[in-house]
N, CA, C and O atoms as a DFTB+ gen file, in Angstrom:
792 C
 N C O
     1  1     129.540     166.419     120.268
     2  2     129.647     164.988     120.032
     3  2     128.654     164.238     120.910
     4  3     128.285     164.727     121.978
     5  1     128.229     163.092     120.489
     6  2     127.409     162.483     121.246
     7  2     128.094     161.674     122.226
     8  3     129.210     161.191     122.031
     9  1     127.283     161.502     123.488
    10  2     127.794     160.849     124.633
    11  2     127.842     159.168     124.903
    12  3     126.973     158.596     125.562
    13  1     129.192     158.360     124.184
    14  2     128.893     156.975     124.330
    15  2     128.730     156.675     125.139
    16  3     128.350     155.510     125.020
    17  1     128.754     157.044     126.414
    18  2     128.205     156.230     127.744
    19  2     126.718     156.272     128.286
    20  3     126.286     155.709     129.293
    21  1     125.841     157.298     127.128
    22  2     124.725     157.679     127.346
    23  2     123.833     156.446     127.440
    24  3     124.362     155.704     126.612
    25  1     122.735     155.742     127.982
    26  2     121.986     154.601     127.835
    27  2     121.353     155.040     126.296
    28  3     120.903     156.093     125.844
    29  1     121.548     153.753     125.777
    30  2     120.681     153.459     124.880
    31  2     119.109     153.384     124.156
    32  3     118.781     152.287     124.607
    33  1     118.188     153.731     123.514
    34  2     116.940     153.492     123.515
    35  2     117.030     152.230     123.501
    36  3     117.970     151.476     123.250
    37  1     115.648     152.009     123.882
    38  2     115.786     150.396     123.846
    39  2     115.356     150.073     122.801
    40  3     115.151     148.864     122.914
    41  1     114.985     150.487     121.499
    42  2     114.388     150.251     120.375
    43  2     115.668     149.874     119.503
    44  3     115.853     149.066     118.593
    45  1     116.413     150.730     120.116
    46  2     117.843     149.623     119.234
    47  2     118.650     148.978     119.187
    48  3     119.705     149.045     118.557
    49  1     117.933     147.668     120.401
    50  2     118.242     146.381     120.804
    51  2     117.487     145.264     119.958
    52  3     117.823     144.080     119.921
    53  1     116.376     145.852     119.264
    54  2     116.085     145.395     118.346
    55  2     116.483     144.457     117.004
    56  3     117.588     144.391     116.467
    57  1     115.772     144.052     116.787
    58  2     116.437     143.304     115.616
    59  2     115.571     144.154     114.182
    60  3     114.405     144.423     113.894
    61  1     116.846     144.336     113.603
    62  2     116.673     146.032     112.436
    63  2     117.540     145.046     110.960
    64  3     118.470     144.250     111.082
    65  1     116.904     145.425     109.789
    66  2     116.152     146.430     109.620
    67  2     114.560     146.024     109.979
    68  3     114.401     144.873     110.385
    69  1     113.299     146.927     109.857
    70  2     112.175     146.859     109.668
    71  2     111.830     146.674     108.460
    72  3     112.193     147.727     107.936
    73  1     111.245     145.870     107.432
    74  2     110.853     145.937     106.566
    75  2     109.223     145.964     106.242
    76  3     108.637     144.933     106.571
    77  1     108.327     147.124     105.575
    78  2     107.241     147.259     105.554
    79  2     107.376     146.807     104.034
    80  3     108.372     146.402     103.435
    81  1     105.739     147.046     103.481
    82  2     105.601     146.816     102.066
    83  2     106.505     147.348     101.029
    84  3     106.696     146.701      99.999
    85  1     107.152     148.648     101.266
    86  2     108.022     149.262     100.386
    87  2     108.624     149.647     100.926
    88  3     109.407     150.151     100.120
    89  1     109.114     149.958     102.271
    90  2     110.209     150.513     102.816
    91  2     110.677     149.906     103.758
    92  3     109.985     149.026     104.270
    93  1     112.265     150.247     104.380
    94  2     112.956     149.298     104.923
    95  2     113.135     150.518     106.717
    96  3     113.111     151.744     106.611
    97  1     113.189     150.273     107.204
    98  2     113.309     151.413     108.609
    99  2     114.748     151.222     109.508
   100  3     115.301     151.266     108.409
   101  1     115.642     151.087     110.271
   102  2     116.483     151.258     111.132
   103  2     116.941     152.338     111.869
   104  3     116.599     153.430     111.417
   105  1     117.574     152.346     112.808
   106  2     117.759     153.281     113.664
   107  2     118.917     154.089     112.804
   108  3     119.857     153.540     112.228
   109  1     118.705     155.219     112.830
   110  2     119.778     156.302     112.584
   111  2     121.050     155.992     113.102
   112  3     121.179     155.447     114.198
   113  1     122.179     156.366     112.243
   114  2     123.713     156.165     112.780
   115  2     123.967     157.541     112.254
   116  3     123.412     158.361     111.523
   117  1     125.251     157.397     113.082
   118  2     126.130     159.052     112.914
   119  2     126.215     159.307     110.937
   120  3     126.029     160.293     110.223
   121  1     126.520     158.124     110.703
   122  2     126.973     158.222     109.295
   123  2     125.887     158.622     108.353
   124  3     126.190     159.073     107.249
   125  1     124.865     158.510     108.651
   126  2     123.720     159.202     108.291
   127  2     123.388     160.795     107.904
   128  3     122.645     161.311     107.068
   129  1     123.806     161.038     108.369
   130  2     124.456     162.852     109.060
   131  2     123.990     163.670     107.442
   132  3     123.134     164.549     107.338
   133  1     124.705     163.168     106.461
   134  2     124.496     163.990     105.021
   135  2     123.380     163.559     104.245
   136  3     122.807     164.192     103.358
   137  1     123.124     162.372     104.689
   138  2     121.596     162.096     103.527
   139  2     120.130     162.420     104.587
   140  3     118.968     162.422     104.183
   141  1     120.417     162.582     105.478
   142  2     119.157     163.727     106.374
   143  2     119.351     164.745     106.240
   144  3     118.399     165.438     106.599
   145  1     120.211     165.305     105.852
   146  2     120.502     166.618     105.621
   147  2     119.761     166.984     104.341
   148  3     118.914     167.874     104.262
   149  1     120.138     166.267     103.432
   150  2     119.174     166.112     102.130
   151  2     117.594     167.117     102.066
   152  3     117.301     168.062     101.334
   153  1     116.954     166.556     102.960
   154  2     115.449     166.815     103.439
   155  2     115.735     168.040     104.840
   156  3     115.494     169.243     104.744
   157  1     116.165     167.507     105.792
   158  2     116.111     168.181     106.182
   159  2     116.506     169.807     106.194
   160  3     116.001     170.573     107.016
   161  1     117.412     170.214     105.244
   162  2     117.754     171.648     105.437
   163  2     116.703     172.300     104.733
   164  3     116.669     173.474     105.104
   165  1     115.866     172.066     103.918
   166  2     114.271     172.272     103.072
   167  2     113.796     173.149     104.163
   168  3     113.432     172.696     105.248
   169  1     113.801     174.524     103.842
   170  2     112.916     175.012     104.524
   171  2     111.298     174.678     105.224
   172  3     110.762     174.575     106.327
   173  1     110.877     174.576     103.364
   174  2     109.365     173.493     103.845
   175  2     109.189     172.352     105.169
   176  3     108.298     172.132     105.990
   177  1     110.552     171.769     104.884
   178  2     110.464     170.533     106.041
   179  2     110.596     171.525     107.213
   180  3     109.589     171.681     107.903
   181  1     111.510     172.093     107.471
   182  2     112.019     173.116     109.139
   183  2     110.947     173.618     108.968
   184  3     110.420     172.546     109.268
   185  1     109.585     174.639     108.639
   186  2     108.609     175.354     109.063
   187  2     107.997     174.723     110.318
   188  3     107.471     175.523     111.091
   189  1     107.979     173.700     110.583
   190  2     107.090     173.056     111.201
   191  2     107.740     172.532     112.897
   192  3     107.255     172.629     114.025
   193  1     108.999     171.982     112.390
   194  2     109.427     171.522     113.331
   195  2     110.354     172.638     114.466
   196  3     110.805     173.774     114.324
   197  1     110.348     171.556     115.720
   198  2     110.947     172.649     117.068
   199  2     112.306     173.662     116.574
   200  3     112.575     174.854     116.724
   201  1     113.214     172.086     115.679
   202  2     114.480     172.389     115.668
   203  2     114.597     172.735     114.282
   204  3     113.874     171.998     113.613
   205  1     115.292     173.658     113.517
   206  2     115.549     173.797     112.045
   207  2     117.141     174.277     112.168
   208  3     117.521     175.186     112.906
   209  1     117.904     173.566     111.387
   210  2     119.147     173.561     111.530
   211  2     119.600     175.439     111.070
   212  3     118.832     175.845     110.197
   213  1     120.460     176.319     111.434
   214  2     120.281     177.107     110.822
   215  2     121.321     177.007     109.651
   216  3     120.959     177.970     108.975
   217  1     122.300     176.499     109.034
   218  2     122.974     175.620     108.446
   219  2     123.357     174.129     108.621
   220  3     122.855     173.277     109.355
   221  1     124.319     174.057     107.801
   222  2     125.132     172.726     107.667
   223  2     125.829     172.603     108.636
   224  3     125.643     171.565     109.271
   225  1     126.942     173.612     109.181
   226  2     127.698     173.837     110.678
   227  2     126.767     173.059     111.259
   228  3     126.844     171.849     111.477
   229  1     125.549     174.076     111.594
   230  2     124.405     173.843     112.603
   231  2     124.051     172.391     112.837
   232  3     123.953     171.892     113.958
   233  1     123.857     171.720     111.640
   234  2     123.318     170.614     111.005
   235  2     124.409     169.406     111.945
   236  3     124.039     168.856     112.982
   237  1     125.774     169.191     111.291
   238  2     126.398     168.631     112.189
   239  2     126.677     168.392     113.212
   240  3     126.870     167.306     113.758
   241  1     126.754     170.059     113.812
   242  2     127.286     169.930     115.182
   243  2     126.149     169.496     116.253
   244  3     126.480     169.438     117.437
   245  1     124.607     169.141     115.810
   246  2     123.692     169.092     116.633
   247  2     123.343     167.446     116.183
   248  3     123.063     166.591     117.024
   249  1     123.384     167.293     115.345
   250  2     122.982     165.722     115.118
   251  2     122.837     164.738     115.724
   252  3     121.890     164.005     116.010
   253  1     124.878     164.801     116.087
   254  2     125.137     163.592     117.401
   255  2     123.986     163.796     118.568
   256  3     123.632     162.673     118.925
   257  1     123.307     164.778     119.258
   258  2     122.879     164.660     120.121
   259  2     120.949     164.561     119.532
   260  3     120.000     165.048     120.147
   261  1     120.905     163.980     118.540
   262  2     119.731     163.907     118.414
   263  2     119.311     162.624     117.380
   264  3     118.199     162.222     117.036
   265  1     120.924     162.072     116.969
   266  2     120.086     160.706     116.272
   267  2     119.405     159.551     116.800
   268  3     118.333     159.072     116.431
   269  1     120.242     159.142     117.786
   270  2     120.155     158.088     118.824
   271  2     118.467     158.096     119.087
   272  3     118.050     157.136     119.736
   273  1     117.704     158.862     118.742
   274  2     115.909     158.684     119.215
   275  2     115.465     158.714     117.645
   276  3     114.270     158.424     117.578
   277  1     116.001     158.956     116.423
   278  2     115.812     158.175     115.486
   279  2     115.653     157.190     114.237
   280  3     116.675     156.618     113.859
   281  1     114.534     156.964     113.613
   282  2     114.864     155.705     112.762
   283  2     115.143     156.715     111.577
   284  3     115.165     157.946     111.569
   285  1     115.340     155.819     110.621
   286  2     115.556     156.450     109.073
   287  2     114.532     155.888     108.283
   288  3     114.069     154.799     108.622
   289  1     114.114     156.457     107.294
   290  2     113.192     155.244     106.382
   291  2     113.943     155.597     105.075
   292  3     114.328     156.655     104.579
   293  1     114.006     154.147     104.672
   294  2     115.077     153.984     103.795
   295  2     113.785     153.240     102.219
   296  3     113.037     152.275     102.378
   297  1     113.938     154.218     100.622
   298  2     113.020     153.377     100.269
   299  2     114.122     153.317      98.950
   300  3     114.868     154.198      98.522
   301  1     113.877     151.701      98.421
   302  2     114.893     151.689      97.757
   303  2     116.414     151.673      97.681
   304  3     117.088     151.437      96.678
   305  1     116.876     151.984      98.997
   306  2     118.151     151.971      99.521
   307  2     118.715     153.985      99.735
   308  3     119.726     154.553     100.148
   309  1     117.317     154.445      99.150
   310  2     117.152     155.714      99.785
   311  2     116.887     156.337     100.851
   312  3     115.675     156.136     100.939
   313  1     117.265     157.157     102.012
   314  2     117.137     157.658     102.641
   315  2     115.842     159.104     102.253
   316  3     116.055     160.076     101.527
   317  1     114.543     158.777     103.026
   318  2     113.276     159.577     101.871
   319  2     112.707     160.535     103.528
   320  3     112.033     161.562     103.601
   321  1     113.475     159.450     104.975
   322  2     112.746     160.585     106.053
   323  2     112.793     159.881     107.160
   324  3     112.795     158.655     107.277
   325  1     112.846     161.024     108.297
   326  2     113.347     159.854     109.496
   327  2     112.001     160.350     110.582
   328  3     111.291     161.355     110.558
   329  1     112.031     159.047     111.597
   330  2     111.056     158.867     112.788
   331  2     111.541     159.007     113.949
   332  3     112.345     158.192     114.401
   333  1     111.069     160.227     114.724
   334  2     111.659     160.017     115.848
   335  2     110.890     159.185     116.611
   336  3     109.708     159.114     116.276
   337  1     111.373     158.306     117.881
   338  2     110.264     157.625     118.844
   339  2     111.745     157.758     119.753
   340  3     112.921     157.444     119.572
   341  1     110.874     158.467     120.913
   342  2     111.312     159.203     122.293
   343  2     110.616     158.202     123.334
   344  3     109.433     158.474     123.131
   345  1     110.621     157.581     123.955
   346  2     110.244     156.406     125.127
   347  2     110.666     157.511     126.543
   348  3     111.683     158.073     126.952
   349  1     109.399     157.420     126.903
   350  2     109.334     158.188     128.505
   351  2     108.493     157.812     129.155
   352  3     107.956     156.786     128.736
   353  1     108.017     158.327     130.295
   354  2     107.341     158.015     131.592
   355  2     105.961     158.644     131.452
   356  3     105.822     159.650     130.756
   357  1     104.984     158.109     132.062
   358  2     103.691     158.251     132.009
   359  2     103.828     159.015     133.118
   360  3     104.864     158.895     133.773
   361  1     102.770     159.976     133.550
   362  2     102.359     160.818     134.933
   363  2     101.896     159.390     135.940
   364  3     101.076     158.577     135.512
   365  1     102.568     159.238     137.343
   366  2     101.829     158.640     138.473
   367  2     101.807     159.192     139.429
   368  3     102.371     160.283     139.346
   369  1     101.362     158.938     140.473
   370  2     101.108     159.389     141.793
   371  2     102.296     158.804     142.475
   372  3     102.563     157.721     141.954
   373  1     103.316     159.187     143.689
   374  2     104.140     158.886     144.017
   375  2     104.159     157.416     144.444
   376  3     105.119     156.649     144.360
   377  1     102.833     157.134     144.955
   378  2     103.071     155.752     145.344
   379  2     103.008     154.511     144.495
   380  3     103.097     153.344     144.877
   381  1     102.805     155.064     143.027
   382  2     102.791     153.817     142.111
   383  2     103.610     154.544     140.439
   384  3     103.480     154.236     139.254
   385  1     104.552     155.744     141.268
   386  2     105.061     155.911     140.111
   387  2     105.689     155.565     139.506
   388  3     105.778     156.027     138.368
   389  1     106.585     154.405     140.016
   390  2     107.485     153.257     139.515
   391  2     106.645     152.723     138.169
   392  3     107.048     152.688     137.006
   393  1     105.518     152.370     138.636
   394  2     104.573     151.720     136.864
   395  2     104.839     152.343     136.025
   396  3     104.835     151.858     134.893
   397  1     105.156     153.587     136.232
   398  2     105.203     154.420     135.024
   399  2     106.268     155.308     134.221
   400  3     106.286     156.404     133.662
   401  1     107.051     154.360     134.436
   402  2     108.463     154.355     133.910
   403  2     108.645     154.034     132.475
   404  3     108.264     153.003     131.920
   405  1     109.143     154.827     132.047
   406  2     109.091     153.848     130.591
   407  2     107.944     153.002     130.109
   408  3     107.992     151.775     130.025
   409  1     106.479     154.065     129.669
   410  2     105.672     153.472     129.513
   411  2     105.112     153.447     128.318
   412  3     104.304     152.609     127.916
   413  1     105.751     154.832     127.445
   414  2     104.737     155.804     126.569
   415  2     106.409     156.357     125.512
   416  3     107.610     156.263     125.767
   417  1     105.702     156.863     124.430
   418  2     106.665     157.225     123.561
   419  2     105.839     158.398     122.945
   420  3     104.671     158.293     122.572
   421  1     106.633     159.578     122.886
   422  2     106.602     160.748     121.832
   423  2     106.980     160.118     120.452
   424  3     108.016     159.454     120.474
   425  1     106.294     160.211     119.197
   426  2     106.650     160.338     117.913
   427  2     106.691     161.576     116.985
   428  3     105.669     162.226     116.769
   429  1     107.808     161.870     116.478
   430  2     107.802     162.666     115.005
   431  2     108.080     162.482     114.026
   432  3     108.687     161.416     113.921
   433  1     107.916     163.157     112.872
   434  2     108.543     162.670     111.528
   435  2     109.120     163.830     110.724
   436  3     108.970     164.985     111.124
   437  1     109.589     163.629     109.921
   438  2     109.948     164.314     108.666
   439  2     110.186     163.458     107.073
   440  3     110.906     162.469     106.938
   441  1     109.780     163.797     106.510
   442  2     109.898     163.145     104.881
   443  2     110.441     164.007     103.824
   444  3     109.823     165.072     103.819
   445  1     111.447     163.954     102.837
   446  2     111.346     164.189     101.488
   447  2     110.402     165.137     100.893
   448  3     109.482     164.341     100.707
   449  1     109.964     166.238     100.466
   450  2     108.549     166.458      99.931
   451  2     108.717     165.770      98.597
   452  3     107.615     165.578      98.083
   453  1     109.454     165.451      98.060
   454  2     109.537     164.877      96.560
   455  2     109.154     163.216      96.755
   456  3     109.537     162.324      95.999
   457  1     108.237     163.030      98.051
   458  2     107.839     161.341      98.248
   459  2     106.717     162.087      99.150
   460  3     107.100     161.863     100.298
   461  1     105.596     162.815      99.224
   462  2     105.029     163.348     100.127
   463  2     103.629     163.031      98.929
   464  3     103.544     163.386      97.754
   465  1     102.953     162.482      99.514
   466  2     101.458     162.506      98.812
   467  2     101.673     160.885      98.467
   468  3     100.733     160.578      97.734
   469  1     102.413     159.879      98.665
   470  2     102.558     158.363      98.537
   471  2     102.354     157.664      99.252
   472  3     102.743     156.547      98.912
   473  1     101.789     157.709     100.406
   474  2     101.655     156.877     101.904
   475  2     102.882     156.549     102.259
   476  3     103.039     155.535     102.939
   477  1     103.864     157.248     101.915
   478  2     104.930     156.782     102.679
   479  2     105.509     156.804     104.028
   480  3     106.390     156.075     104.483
   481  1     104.714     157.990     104.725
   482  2     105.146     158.267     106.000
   483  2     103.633     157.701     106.356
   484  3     104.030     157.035     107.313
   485  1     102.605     157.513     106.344
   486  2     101.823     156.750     107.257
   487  2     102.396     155.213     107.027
   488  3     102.869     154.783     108.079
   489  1     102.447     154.646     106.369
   490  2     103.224     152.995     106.079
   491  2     104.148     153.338     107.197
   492  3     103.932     152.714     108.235
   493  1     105.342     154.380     107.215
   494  2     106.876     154.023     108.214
   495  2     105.814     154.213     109.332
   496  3     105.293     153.147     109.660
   497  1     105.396     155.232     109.954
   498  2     104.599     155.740     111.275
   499  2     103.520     154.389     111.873
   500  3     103.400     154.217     113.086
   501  1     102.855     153.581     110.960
   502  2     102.256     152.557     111.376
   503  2     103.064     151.651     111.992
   504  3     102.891     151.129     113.094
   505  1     104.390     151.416     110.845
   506  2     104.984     150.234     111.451
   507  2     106.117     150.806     112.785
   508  3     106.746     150.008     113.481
   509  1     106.208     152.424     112.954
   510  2     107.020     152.666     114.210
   511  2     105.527     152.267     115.605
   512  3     105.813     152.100     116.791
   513  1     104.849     152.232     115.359
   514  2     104.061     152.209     116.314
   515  2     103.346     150.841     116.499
   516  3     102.559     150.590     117.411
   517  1     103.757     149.924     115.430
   518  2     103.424     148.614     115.910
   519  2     104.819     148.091     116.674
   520  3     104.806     147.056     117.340
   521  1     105.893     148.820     116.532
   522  2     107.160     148.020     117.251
   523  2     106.872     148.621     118.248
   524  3     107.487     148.095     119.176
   525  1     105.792     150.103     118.876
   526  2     106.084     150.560     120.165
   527  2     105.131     149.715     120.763
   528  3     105.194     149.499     121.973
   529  1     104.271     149.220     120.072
   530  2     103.054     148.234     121.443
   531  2     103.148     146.764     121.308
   532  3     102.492     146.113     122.120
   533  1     103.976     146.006     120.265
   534  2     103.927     144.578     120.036
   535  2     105.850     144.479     120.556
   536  3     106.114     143.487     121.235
   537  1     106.571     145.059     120.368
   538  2     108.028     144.738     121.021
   539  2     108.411     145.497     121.666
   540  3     109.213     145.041     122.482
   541  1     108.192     146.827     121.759
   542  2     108.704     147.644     122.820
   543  2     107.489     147.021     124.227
   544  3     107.780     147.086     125.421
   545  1     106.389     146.553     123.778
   546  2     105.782     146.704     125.123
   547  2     104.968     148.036     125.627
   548  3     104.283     147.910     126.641
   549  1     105.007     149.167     125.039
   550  2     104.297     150.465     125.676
   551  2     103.147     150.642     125.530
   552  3     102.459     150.165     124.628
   553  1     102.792     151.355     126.404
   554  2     100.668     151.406     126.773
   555  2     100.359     152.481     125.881
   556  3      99.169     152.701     125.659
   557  1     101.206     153.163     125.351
   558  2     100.993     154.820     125.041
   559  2     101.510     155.495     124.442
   560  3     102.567     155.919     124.908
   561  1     100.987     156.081     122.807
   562  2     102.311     156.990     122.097
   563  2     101.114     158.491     121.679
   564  3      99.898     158.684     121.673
   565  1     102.134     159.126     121.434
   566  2     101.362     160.795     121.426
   567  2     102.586     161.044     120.347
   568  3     103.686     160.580     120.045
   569  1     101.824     161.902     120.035
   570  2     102.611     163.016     118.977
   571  2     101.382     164.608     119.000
   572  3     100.159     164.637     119.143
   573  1     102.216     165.553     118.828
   574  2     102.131     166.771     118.763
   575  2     102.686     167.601     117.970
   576  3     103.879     167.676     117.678
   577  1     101.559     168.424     117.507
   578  2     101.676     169.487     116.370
   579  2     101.377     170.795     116.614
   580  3     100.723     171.097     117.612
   581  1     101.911     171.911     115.554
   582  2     101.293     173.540     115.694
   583  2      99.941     172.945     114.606
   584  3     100.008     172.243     113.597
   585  1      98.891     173.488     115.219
   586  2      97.494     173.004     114.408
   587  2      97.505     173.853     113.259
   588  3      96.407     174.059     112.743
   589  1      98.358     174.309     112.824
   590  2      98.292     174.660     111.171
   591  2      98.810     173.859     110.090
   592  3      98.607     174.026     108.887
   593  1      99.657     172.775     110.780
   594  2     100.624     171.953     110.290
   595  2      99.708     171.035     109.854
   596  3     100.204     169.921     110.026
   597  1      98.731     170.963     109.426
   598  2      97.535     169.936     108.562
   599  2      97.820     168.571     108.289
   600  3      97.203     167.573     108.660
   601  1      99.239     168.700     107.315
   602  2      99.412     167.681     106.691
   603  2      99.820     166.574     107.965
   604  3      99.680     165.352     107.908
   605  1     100.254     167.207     108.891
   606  2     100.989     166.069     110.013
   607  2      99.974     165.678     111.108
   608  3      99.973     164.650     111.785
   609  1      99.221     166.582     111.134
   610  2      97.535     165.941     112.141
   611  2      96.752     164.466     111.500
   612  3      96.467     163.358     111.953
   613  1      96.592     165.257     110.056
   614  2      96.079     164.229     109.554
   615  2      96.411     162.801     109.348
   616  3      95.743     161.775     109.218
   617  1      98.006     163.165     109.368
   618  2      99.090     161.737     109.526
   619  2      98.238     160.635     110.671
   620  3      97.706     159.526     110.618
   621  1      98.503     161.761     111.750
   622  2      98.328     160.894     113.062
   623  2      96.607     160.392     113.071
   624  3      96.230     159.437     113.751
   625  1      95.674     161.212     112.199
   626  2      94.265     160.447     111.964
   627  2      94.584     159.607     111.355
   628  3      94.757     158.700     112.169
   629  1      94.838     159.188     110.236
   630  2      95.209     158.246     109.748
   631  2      96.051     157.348     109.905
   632  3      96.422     156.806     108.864
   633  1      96.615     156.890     111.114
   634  2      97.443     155.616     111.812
   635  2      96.511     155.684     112.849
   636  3      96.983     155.234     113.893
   637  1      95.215     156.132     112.958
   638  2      94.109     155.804     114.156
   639  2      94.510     156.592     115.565
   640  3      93.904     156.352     116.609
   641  1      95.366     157.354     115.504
   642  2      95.477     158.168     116.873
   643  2      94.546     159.266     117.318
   644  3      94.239     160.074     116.441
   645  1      94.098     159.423     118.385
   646  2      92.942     160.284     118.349
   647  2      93.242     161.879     118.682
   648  3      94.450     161.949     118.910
   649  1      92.754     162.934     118.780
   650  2      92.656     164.248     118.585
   651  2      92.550     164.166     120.582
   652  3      91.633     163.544     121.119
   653  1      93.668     164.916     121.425
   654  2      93.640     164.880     123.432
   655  2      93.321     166.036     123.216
   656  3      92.345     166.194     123.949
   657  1      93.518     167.057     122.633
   658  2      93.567     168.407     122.785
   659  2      93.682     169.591     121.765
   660  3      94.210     169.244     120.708
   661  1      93.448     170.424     121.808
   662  2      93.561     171.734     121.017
   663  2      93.893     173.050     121.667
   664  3      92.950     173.832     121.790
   665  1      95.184     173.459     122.143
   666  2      95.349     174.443     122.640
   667  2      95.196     175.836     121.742
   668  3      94.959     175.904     120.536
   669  1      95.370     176.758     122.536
   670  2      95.190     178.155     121.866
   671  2      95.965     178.500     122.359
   672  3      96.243     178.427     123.556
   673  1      96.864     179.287     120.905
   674  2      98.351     179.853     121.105
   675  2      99.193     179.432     122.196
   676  3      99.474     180.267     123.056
   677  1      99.667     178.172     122.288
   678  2     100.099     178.350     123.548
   679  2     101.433     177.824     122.961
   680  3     102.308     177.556     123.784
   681  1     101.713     177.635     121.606
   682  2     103.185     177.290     120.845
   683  2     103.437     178.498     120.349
   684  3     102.569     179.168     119.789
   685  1     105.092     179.018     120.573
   686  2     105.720     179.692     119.674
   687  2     106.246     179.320     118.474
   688  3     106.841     178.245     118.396
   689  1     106.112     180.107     117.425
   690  2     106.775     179.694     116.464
   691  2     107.595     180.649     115.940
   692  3     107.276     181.773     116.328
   693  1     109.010     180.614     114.827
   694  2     109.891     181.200     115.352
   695  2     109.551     182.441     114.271
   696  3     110.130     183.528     114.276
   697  1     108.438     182.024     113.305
   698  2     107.873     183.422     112.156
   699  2     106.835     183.570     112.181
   700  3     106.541     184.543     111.488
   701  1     105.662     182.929     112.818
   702  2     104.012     182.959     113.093
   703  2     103.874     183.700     114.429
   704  3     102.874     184.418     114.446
   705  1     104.627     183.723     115.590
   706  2     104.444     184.198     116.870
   707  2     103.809     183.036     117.335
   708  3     103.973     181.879     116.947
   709  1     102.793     183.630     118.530
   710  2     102.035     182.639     119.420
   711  2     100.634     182.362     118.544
   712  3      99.684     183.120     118.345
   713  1     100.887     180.872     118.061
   714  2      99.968     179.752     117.474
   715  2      99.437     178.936     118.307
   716  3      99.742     179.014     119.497
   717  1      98.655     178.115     117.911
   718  2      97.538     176.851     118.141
   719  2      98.159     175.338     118.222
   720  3      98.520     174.978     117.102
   721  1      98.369     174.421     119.164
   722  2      98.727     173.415     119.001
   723  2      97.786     172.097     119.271
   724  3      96.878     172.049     120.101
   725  1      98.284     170.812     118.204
   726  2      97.355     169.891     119.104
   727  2      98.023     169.006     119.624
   728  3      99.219     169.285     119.704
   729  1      97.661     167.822     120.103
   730  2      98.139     166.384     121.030
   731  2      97.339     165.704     120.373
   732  3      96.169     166.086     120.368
   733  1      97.765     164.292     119.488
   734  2      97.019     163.458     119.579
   735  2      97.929     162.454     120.230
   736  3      99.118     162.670     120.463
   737  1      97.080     160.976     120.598
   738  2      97.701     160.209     121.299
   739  2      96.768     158.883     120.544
   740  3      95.810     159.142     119.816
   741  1      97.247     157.329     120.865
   742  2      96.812     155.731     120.807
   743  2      97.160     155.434     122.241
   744  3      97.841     156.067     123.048
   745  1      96.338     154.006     122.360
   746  2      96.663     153.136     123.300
   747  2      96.888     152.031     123.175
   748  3      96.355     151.638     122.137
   749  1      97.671     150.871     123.934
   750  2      97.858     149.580     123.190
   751  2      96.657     148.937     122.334
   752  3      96.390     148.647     121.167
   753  1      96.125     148.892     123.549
   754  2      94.459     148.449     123.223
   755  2      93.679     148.974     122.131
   756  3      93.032     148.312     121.319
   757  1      93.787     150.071     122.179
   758  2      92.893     150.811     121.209
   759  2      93.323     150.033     119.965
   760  3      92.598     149.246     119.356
   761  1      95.106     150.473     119.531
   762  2      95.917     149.687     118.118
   763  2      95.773     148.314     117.745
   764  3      95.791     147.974     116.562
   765  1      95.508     146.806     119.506
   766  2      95.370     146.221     119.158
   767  2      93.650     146.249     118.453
   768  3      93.586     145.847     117.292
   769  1      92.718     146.563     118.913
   770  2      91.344     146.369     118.208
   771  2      91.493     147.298     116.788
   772  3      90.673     146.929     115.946
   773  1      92.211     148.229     116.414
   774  2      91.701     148.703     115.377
   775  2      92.752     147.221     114.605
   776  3      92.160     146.649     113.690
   777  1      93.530     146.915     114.794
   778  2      94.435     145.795     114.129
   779  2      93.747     144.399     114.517
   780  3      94.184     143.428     113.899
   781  1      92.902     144.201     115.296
   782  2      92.098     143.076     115.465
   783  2      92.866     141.843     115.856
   784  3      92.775     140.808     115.195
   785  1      93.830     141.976     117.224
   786  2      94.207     141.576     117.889
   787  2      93.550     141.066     119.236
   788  3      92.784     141.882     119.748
   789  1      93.682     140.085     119.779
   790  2      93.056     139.923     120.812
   791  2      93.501     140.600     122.159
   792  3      92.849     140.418     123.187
């Protein structure tokens, strides 16, 4: 079960829903639980990601401790794929590591494949990352992939995030063995000029 006394993200102090051109976004609730399940038990979708439920048991009993970091994208009043955004601390040096508290956010996703080839997850992923630098306030979001995972690199080229790294084998995976991963990352700055913000 999930822990109600746990602090909150602060993303869902927000004022929700999000509404983009065609899709609507909010933070995940418990009640959610069976229409992520939908997509998520898809093998296709689990290849990729850390966690793959190994059932429905599985599916439930792990949820509670993993909705609370994310959104849903809702199209049509459908549930089509959810966003995680994880808010953490930047690396500082002890004497100014206080700045770097809550500075930066991990993002992931998952989608539907039966809505996959529609811009639908770059549209939700743009607009999770304009709430992380115009209302959350953060200097910094990254997301990370196994570099075979194509379709989800290219995601992050296409919302303007740039390519930090390319490791060698240094991800397990739980039927490939030791694979290739990358890091891409944005900066406020960077999002505001490609968005032509001052």
């Amino acid at each position: 079960m999930s822990d109600d006394s746990a602090p909150q993200p602060a993303f869902r102090s927000l004022d929700w829903p999000l509404q983009t051109e065609r899709l609507s976004l909010r933070p995940a609730e418990l009640s959610d639980a069976e229409a992520l399940w939908a997509h998520r038990q898809l093998p296709e979708v689990g290849k990729w990601l850390g966690w793959h439920p190994v059932d429905h048991a599985d599916w439930i009993a792990t949820y509670p401790e993993k909705y609370l970091n994310c959104l849903v994208v809702e199209l049509d009043g459908r549930i089509i794929g959810d966003v995680m955004l994880a808010a953490g601390d930047g690396w500082g040096q002890r004497e100014v590591r206080d700045q770097a508290t809550g500075v930066q956010a991990e993002l992931g996703w998952t989608f539907s494949p039966d809505v996959v080839g529609q811009g639908f997850a770059t549209e939700a992923v743009r607009a999770v990352i304009e709430v992380c630098f115009t209302q959350l306030g953060l200097r910094r979001v990254e997301a990370g992939a196994f570099a075979d995972n194509a379709p989800s690199w290219r995601l992050m080229e296409r919302v303007g995030m740039r390519r930090e790294s390319y490791s060698v084998r240094e991800s397990l995976h739980r039927d490939l063995g030791w694979i290739d991963g990358v890091l891409y990352a944005l900066l406020a700055d960077e999002w505001a000029v490609q968005n032509q913000r001052p």
